[in-house]
C-alpha positions as a printed NumPy array, in Angstrom:
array([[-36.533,  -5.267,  42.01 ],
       [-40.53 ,  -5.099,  41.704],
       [-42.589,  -6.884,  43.767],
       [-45.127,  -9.402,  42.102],
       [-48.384, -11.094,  43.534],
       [-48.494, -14.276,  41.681],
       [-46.081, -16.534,  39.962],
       [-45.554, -15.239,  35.727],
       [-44.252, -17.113,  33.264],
       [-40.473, -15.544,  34.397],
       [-40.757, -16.821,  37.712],
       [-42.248, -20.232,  36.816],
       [-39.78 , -20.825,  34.38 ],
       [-37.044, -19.584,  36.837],
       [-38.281, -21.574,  39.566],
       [-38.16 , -24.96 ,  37.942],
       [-34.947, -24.613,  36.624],
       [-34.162, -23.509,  39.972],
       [-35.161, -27.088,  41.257],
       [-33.476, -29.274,  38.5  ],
       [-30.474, -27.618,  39.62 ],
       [-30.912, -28.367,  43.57 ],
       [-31.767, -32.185,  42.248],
       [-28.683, -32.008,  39.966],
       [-26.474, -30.843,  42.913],
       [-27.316, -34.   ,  44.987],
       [-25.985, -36.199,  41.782],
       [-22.541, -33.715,  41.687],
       [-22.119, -34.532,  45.563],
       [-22.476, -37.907,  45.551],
       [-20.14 , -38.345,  42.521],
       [-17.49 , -35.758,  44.019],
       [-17.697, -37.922,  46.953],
       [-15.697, -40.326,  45.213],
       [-12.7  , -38.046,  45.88 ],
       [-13.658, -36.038,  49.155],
       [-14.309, -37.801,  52.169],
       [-18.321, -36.535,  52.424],
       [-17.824, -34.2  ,  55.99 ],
       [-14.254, -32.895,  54.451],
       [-15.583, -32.319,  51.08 ],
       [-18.937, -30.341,  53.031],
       [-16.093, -28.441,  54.919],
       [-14.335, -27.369,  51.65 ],
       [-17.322, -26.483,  50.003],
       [-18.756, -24.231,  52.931],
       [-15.1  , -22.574,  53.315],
       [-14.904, -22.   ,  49.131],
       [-18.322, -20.787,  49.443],
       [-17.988, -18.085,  52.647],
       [-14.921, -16.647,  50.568],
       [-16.477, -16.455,  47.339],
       [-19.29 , -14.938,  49.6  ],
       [-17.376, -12.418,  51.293],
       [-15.726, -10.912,  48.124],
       [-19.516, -10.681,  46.721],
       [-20.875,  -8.701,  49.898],
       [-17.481,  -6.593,  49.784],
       [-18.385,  -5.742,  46.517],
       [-21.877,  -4.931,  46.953],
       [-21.038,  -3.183,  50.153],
       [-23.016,  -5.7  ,  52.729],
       [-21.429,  -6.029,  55.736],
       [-20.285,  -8.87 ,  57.527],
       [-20.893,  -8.368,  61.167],
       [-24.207,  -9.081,  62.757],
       [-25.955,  -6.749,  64.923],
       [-25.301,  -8.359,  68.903],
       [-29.154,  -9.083,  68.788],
       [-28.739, -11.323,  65.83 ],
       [-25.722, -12.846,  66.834],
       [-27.307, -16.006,  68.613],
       [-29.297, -16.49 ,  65.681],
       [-26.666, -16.376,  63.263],
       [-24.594, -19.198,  65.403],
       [-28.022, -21.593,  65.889],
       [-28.184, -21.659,  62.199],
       [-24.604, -22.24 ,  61.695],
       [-24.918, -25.202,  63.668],
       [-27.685, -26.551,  62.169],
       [-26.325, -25.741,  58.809],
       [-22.928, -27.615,  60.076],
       [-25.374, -30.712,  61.084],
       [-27.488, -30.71 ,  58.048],
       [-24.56 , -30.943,  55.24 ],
       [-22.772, -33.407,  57.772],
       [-26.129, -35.72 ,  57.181],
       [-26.701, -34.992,  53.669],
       [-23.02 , -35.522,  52.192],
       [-22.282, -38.641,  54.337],
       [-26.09 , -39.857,  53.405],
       [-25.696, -39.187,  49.504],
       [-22.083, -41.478,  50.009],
       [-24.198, -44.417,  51.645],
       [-27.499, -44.796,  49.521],
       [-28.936, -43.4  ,  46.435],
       [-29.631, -40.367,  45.139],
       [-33.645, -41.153,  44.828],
       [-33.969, -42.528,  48.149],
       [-32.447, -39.261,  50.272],
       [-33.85 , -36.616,  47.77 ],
       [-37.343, -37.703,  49.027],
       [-36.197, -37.9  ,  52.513],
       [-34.232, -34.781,  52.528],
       [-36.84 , -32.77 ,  50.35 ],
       [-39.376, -33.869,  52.772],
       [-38.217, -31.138,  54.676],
       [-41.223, -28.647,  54.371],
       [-43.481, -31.735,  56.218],
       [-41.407, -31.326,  59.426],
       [-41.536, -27.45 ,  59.147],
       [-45.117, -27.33 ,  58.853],
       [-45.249, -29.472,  61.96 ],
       [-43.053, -27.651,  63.994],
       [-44.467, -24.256,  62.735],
       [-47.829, -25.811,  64.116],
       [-46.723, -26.268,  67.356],
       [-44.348, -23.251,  67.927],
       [-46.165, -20.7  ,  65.762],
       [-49.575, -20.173,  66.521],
       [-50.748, -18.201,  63.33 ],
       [-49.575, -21.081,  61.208],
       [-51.364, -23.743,  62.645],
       [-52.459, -26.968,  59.913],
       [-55.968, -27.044,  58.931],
       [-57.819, -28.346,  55.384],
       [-55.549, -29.443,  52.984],
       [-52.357, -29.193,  54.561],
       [-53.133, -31.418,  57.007],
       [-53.854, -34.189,  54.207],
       [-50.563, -32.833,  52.795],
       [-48.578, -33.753,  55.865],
       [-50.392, -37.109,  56.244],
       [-49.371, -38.218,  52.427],
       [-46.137, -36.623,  52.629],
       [-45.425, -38.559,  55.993],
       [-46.501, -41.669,  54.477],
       [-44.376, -41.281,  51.272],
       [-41.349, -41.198,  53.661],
       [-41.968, -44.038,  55.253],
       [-42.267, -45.917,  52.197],
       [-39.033, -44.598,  51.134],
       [-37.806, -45.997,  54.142],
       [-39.386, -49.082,  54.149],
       [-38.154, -49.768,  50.669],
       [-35.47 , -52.288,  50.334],
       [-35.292, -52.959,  46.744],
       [-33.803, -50.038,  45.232],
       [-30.035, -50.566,  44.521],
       [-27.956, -48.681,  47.559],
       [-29.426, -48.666,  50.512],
       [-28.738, -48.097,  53.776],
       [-30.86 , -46.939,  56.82 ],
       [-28.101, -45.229,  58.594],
       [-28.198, -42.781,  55.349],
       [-31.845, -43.176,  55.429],
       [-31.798, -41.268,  59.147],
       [-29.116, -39.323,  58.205],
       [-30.968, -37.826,  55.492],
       [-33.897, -37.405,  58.002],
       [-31.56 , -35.508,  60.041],
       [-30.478, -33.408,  57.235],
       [-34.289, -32.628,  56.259],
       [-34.609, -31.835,  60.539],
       [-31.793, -29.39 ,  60.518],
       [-32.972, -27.565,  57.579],
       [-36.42 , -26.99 ,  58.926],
       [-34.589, -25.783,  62.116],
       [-32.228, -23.217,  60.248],
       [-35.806, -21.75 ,  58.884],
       [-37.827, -21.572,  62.072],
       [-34.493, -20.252,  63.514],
       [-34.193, -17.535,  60.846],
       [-38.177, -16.865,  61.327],
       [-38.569, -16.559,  65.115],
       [-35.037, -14.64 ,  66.171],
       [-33.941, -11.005,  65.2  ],
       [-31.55 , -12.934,  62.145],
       [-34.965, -12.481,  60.033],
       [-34.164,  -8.358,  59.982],
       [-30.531,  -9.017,  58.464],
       [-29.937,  -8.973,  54.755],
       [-29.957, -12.453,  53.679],
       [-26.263, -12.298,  52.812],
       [-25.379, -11.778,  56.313],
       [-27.664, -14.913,  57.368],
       [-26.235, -17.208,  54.745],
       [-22.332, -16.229,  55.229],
       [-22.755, -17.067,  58.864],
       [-24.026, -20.084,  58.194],
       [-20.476, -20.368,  56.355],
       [-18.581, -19.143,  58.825],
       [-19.865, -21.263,  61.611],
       [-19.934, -24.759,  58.995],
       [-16.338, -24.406,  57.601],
       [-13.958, -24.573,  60.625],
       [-16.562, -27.399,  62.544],
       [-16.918, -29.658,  59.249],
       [-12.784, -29.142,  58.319],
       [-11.977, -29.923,  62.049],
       [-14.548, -32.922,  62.692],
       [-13.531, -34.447,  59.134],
       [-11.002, -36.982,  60.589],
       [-13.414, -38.467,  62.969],
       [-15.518, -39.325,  59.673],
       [-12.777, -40.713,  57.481],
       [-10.381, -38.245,  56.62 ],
       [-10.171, -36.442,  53.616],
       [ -9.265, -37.049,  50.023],
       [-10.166, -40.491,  48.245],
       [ -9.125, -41.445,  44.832],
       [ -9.198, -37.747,  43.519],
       [ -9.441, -37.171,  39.901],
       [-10.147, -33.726,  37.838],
       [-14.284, -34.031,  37.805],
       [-14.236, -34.536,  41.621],
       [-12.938, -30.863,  41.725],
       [-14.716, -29.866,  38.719],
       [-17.561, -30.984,  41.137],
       [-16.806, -29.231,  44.171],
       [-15.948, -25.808,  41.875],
       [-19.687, -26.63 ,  40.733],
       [-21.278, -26.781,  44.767],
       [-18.955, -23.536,  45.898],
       [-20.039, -21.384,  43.062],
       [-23.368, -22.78 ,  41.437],
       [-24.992, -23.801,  44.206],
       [-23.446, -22.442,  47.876],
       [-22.967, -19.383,  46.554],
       [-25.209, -18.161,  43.902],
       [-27.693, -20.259,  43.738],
       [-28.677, -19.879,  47.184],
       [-28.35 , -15.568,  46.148],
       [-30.837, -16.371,  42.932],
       [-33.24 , -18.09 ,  45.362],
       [-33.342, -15.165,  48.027],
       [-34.089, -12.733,  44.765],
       [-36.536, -14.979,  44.048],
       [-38.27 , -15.048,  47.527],
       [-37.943, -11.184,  47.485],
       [-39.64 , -10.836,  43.806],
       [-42.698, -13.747,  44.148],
       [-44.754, -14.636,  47.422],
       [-43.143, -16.795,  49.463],
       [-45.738, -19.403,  49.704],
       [-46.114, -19.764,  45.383],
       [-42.239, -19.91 ,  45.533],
       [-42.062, -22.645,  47.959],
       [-44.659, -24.661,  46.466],
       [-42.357, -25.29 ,  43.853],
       [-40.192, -27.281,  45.816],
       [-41.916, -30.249,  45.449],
       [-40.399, -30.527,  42.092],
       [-36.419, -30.923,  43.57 ],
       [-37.265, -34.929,  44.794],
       [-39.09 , -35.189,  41.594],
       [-35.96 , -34.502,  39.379],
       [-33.686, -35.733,  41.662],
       [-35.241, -39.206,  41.195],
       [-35.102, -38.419,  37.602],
       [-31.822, -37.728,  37.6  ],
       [-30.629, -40.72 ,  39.826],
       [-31.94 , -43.011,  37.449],
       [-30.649, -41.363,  34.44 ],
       [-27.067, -40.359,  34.795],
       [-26.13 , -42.5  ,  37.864],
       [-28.502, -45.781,  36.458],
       [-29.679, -46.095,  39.675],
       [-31.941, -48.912,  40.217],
       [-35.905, -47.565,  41.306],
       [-38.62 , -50.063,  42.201],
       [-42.459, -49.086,  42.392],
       [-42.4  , -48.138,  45.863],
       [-39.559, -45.151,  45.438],
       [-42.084, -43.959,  42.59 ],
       [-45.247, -44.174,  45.009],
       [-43.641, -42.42 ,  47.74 ],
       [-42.329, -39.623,  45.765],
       [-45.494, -39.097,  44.238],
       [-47.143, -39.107,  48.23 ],
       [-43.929, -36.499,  49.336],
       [-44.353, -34.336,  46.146],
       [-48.244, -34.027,  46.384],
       [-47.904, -33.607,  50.661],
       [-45.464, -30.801,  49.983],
       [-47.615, -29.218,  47.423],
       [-50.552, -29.355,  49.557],
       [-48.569, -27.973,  52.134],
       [-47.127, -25.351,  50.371],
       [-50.399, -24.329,  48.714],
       [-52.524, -21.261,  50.272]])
């Protein structure tokens, strides 16, 4: 796979349909949700996902087992990982799909800040600053907002928390000896720590199967495949082809089509202030993002 300096038309193209079908995955959840309890139907997804996973790496010959210095790492991130699709499912099943797409997208603000503090060569400066500023304010408009169909500040937080453990599983991956493993081997242990904690703290949260019907497991076939699996493989080739920074400033387009996509298939109800503060969160994390 060669290496490029700057985004082409392939990887622009690539990357965008790359986001519409993050923002598309948070409409599948929320609707498969209507037969999965939200931390049960996270389990399932994680466990469909680590053994699709594992017959991938078998077949390209990656191997499983981390190296002992990588080991911590690979358990820190599978406990974020657990914590962050605990937040997000049970958050998508309380409030809209608008509101926690710009809460959970927000998630390179609270990386940037962290990365400030922790990593000295990354400290914010010019523009990002400003970014962090307007993407901290468009969250807390999204907050704030009460006028938007579902809402819910318990899966307003949650999807803060969701955004919090996401940033963590990247400084984690970033500042332990997990960054010099194949990015199989970081994702599937994610997988393998998730599955067994979500399955076994599901009845605490609910239980497990609602009013189940054929597109709620049409919808979970769609996360374990499209998404957990593959789609989080496309976005590592990705990351490996384009410059990290270009490829994450196109993240500010998943809360973007996610809001889209809220209103449009699910009809969900968005007042002026959801607009304004995605428009804050999707400049801050562009600024952010931006060299």
């Amino acid at each position: 796979m060669k290496r490029k300096t700057h985004i082409d038309t392939f990887g622009a193209i690539s990357l965008s349909l790359f986001a519409l079908h993050l923002a598309f995955n948070q409409v599948v959840i929320k609707v498969t949700a209507g037969g999965f309890e939200p931390v049960f139907g996270a389990g399932i997804r994680s466990l469909g996902a680590m053994l699709f996973l594992m017959v991938w790496m078998s077949w390209r010959g990656v191997g499983i087992v981390l190296p002992r210095e990588a080991l911590t790492g690979g358990i820190v991130a599978g406990l974020f990982f657990t914590f962050e699709f605990m937040c997000l499912f049970t958050a998508l099943d309380l409030t809209t799909v608008s509101r926690t797409s710009i809460i959970f997208y927000s998630m390179p603000i609270w990386l940037a800040l962290f990365a400030h503090v922790l990593l000295p060569g990354e400290r914010l400066s010019g523009l990002r600053a400003l970014g962090l500023g307007l993407a901290m304010l468009g969250v807390a408009l999204a907050v704030l907002d009460r006028s938007s169909g579902q809402v819910s500040l318990l899966g307003d937080l949650l999807a803060l928390g969701a955004a919090l453990s996401w940033a963590g599983i990247v400084l984690c991956v970033r500042v332990t000896p997990l960054s010099e493993v194949p990015t199989e081997q970081q994702l599937i242990w994610q997988l393998i720590v998730s599955a067994p904690l979500l399955l076994l703290a599901s009845p605490f949260f609910g239980g497990f199967i609602r009013e189940l019907e054929v597109i709620h497991i049409a919808g979970m076939l769609f996360q374990i495949i499209a998404v957990a699996s593959f789609g989080f493989l496309i976005w590592f080739a990705l990351m490996k082809m384009y410059p990290a920074s270009s490829v994450a400033s196109f993240s500010f387009l998943s809360p973007v089509f996610s809001v889209i996509l809220g209103w449009l298939l699910l009809d969900e109800q968005i007042g002026f202030q959801i607009w304004l503060a995605l428009g804050l969160v999707s400049s801050g994390i562009f600024l952010i993002n931006r060299r």
